[in-house]
C-alpha positions in Angstrom: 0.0 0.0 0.0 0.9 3.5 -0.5 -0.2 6.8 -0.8 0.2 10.8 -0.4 -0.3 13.1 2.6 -0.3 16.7 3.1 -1.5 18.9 5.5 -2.0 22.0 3.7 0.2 25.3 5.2 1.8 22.8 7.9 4.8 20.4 7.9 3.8 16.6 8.1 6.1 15.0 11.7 4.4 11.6 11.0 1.9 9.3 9.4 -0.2 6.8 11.2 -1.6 3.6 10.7 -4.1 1.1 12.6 -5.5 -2.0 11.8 -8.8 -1.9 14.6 -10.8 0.8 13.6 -8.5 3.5 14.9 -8.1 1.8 18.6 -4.3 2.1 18.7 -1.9 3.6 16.2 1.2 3.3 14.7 3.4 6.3 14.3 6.5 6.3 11.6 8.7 9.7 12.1 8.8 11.4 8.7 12.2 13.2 7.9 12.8 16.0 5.4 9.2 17.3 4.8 7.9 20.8 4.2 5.1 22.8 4.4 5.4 23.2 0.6 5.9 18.9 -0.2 3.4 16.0 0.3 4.5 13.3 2.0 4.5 9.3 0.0 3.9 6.7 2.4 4.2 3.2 2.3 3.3 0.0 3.9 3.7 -3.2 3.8 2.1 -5.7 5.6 1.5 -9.3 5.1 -1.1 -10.8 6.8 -0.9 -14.2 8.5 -4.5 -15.5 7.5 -6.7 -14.9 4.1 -9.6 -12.4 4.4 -10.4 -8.7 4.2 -8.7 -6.0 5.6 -9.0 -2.3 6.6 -6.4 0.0 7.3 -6.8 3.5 8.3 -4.2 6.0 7.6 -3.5 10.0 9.2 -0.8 12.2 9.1 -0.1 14.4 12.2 1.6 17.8 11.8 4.5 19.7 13.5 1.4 21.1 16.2 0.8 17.6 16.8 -2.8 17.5 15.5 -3.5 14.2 13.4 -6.1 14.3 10.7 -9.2 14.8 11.3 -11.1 12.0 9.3 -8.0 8.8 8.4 -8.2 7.4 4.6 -9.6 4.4 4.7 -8.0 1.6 2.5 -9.2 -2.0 2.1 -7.5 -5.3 0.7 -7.9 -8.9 0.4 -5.5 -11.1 1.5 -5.5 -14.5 -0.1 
């Protein structure tokens, strides 16, 4: 999986991801951005069983404020 973030006027610190509805999150540092640059992500993930998945993704900004409403992605795993 991957994708863009951006957060307007403010620099991007981190993007999150979780895996139960927003429950807990995972935070990976983001180095080098600007106010003026989105941000590519990417994940990978392998999942130990077949089925469908949904992962939810949010940036947070240098104020600390994650986005509002996370992108929701979904994929099957075979």
């Amino acid at each position: 999986m991957q994708g863009y973030a951006s957060d307007y006027d403010r620099t991007i610190v981190a993007v999150e991801f979780s895996m139960d509805d927003g429950e807990h999150w995972t935070r990976y540092p983001v180095e080098g951005a600007t106010s003026e640059r989105w941000v590519r992500w990417e994940l990978e993930f392998t999942p130990e069983e077949a089925g469908s998945y949904f992962v939810q993704v949010r940036s947070v900004n240098d104020r600390g404020e994650a986005s509002p409403t996370p992108a929701v992605l979904q994929f099957e795993a075979v």
